[in-house]
C-alpha positions as CSV (number, residue, x, y, z in Angstrom):
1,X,-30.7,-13.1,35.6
2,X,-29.1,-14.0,32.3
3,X,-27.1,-11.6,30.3
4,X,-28.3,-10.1,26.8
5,X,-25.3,-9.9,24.5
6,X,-26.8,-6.8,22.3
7,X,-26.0,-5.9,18.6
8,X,-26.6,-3.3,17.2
9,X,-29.2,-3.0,13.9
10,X,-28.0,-3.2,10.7
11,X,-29.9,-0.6,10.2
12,X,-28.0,1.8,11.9
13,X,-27.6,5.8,11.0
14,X,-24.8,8.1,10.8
15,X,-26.2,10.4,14.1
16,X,-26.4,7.2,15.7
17,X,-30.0,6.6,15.8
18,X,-30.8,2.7,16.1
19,X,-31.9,0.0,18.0
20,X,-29.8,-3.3,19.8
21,X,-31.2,-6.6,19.7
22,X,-30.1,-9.4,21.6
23,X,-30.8,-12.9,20.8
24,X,-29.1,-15.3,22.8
25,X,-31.7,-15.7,25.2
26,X,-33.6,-19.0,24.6
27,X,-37.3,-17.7,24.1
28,X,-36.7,-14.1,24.1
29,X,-35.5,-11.0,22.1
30,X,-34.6,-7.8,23.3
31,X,-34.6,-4.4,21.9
32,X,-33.0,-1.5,23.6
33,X,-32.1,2.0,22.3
34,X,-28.2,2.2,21.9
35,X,-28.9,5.4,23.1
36,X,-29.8,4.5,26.2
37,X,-27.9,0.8,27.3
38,X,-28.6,1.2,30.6
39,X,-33.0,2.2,29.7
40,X,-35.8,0.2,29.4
41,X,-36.1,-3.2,27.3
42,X,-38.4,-4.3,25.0
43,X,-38.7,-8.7,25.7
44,X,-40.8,-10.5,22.9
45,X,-41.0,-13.8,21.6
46,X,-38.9,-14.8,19.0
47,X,-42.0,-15.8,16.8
48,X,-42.9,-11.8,17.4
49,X,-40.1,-10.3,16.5
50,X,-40.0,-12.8,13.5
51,X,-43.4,-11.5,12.7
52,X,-42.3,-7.8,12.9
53,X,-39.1,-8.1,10.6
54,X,-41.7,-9.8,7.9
55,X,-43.7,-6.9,8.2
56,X,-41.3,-4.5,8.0
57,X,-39.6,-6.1,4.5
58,X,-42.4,-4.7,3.1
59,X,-42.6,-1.3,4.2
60,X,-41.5,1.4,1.8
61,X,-37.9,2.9,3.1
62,X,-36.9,0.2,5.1
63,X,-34.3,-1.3,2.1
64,X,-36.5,-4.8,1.5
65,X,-33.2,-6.6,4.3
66,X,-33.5,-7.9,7.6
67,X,-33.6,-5.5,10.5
68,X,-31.5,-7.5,12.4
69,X,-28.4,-9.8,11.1
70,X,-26.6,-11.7,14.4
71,X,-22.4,-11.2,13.8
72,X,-20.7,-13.8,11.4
Protein backbone atom coordinates (compact mmCIF):
# COMPACT_ATOMS: atom_id res chain seq x y z
CA UNK A 1 0.00 0.00 0.00
CA UNK A 2 1.24 3.42 -0.93
CA UNK A 3 1.97 6.03 1.62
CA UNK A 4 -0.25 9.45 2.06
CA UNK A 5 2.10 12.29 2.80
CA UNK A 6 -0.80 14.49 4.70
CA UNK A 7 -0.91 18.35 5.19
CA UNK A 8 -2.67 19.89 7.18
CA UNK A 9 -5.68 22.57 5.95
CA UNK A 10 -4.94 25.85 5.67
CA UNK A 11 -7.72 26.30 7.31
CA UNK A 12 -6.57 25.24 10.44
CA UNK A 13 -7.79 26.68 14.12
CA UNK A 14 -6.04 27.78 17.17
CA UNK A 15 -7.63 24.47 19.41
CA UNK A 16 -6.44 22.56 16.67
CA UNK A 17 -9.50 21.68 14.99
CA UNK A 18 -8.86 20.71 11.13
CA UNK A 19 -8.52 18.34 8.62
CA UNK A 20 -5.20 16.66 6.60
CA UNK A 21 -5.33 16.05 3.05
CA UNK A 22 -2.99 14.12 1.11
CA UNK A 23 -2.51 14.39 -2.44
CA UNK A 24 0.23 12.54 -3.75
CA UNK A 25 -1.58 9.57 -4.60
CA UNK A 26 -2.28 9.37 -8.35
CA UNK A 27 -6.26 9.28 -8.53
CA UNK A 28 -6.98 9.78 -4.95
CA UNK A 29 -7.33 12.39 -2.06
CA UNK A 30 -7.38 11.70 1.44
CA UNK A 31 -8.90 13.47 4.33
CA UNK A 32 -8.21 12.50 7.86
CA UNK A 33 -8.79 14.40 11.17
CA UNK A 34 -5.37 15.60 12.58
CA UNK A 35 -6.89 14.58 15.49
CA UNK A 36 -6.98 11.34 14.89
CA UNK A 37 -3.71 10.24 12.38
CA UNK A 38 -4.02 6.93 13.05
CA UNK A 39 -8.57 6.98 12.37
CA UNK A 40 -10.44 6.50 9.51
CA UNK A 41 -9.85 8.02 5.89
CA UNK A 42 -11.92 9.66 3.69
CA UNK A 43 -10.51 8.47 -0.27
CA UNK A 44 -12.19 10.52 -3.19
CA UNK A 45 -11.48 11.41 -6.53
CA UNK A 46 -9.53 14.18 -7.18
CA UNK A 47 -12.46 15.62 -9.58
CA UNK A 48 -14.58 15.31 -6.05
CA UNK A 49 -12.66 16.92 -3.93
CA UNK A 50 -12.13 19.56 -6.69
CA UNK A 51 -15.86 19.76 -6.79
CA UNK A 52 -16.12 20.25 -2.91
CA UNK A 53 -13.47 23.06 -2.59
CA UNK A 54 -15.67 25.02 -5.47
CA UNK A 55 -18.49 24.57 -3.49
CA UNK A 56 -17.20 25.60 -0.43
CA UNK A 57 -15.61 29.10 -2.05
CA UNK A 58 -18.93 30.11 -1.88
CA UNK A 59 -20.06 29.35 1.36
CA UNK A 60 -20.46 32.18 3.87
CA UNK A 61 -17.45 31.84 6.65
CA UNK A 62 -15.23 29.88 4.78
CA UNK A 63 -12.81 33.14 3.74
CA UNK A 64 -13.66 32.85 -0.31
CA UNK A 65 -9.52 30.65 -0.42
CA UNK A 66 -8.88 27.24 -1.14
CA UNK A 67 -9.33 24.63 1.57
CA UNK A 68 -6.36 23.06 0.82
CA UNK A 69 -2.90 24.70 -0.57
CA UNK A 70 -0.10 21.64 -1.11
CA UNK A 71 3.52 23.09 0.66
CA UNK A 72 5.63 25.54 -1.70
Amino acid sequence: MSHFNFHKSTYSTITGECVEVAVNIPHTVAIRDSKRPGGPLLRITPTAWKAFRTHMRGEPGCGGGPLFRPPA
